[in-house]
C-alpha positions as a Markdown table, in Angstrom:
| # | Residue | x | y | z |
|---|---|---|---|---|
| 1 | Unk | 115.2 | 35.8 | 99.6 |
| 2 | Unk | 114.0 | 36.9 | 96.2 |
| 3 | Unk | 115.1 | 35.5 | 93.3 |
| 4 | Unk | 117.2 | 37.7 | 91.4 |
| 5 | Unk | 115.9 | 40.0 | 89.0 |
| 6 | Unk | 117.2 | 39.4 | 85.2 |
| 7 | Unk | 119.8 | 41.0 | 83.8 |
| 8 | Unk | 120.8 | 42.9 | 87.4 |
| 9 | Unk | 124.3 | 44.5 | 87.4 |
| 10 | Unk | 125.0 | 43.8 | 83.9 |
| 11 | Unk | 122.4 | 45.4 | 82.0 |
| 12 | Unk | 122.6 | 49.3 | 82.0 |
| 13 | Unk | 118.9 | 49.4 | 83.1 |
| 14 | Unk | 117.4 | 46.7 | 85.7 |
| 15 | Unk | 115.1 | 46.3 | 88.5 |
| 16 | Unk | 117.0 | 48.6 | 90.5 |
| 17 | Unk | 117.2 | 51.9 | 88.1 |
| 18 | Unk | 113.7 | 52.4 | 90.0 |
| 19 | Unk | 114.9 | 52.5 | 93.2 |
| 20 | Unk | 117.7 | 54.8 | 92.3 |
| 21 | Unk | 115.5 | 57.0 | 90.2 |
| 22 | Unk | 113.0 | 57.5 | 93.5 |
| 23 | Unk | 116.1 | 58.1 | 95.8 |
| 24 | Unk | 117.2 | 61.0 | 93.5 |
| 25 | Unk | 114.1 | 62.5 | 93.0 |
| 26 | Unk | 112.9 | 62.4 | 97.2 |
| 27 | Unk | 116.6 | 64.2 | 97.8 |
| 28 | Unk | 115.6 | 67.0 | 95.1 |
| 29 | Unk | 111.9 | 67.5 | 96.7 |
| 30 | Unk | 113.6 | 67.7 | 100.0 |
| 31 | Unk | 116.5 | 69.9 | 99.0 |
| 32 | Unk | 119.1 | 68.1 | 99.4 |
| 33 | Unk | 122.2 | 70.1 | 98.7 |
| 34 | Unk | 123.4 | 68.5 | 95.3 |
| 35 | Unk | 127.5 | 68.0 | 96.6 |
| 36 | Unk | 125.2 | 65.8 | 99.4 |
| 37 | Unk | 123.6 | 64.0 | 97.1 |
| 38 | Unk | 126.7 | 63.1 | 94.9 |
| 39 | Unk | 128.6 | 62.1 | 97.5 |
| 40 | Unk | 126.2 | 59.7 | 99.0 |
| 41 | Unk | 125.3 | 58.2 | 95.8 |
| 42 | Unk | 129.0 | 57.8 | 94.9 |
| 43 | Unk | 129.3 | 56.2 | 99.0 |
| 44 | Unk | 126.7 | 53.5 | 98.2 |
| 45 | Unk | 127.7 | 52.8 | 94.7 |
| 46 | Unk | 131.2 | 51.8 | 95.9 |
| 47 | Unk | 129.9 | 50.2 | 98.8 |
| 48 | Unk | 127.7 | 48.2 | 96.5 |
| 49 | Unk | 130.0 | 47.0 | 94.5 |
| 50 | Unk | 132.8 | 45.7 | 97.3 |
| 51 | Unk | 129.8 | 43.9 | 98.9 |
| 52 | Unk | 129.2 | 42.5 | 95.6 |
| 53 | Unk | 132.7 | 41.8 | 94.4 |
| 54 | Unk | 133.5 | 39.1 | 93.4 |
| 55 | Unk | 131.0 | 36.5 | 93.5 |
| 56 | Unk | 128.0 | 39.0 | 93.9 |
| 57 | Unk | 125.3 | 39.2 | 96.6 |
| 58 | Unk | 123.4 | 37.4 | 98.7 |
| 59 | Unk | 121.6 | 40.3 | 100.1 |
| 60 | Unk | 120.9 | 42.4 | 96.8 |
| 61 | Unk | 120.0 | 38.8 | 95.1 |
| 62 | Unk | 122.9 | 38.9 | 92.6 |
| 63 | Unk | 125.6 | 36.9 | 91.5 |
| 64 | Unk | 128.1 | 39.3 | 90.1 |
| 65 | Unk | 129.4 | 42.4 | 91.2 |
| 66 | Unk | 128.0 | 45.4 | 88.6 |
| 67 | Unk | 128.9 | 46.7 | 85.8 |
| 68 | Unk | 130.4 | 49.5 | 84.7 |
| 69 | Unk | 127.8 | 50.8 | 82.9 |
| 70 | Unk | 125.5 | 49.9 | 85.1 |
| 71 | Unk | 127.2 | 52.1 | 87.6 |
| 72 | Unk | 126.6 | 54.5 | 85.0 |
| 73 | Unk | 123.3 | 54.3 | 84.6 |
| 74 | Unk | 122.8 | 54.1 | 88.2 |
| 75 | Unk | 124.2 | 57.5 | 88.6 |
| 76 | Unk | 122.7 | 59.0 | 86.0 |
| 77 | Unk | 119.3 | 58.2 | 86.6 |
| 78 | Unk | 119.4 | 59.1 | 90.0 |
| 79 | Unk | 121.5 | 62.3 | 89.1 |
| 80 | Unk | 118.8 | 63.1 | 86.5 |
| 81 | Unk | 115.7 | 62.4 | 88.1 |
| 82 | Unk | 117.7 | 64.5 | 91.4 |
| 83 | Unk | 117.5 | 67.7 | 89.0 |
| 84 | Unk | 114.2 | 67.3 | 87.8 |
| 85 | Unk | 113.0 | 67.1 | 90.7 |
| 86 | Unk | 115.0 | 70.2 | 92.4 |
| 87 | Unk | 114.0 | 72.3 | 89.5 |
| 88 | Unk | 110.3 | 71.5 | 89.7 |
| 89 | Unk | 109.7 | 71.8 | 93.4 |
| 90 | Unk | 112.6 | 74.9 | 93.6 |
| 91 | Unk | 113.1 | 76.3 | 90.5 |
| 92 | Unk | 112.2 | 80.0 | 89.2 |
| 93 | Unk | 108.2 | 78.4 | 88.9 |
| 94 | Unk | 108.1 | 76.8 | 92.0 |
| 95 | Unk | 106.4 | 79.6 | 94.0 |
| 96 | Unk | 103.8 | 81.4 | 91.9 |
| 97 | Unk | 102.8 | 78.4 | 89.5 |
| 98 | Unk | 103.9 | 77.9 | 85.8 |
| 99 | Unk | 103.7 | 80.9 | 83.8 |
């Protein structure tokens, strides 16, 4: 097991705002629909946290469950980088090239 990576669940950004960034952005390439998306991300965030609560994880390397705002964060930079990536590989430019 790793050790655990500083400031994880407590911090609004930690080693894992990566990880959720990438997931968001692979199921915007890949069209996944957005109420898809949402739901799963909400799914694994409360899953998450009641593996986590309430001495935290060995599995995920923590010690506490997270934060609120790092749930937060979590969502929004997946939600984010999600859009981003929809509208760049489906948006109105998508087929002809940037005009």
């Amino acid at each position: 097991m790793s050790a655990p990576v500083r400031g994880t669940n407590v911090a609004p950004f930690d080693g894992w705002t990566v990880a959720h960034a990438t997931t968001g952005a692979a199921c915007g390439v890949l069209g996944v629909p957005f109420w898809a998306y949402s739901l799963g991300a909400i799914a694994y965030e409360l899953a998450e946290y009641s593996a986590e609560y309430p001495h935290g994880s060995p599995l995920f390397g923590t010690k506490r469950p997270e934060s609120i705002v790092n749930v937060a964060a979590d969502m929004g930079v997946g939600l984010m980088s999600y859009a981003v990536a929809r509208y760049v590989k489906h948006g109105p430019y998508a087929r002809n090239g940037l005009r």
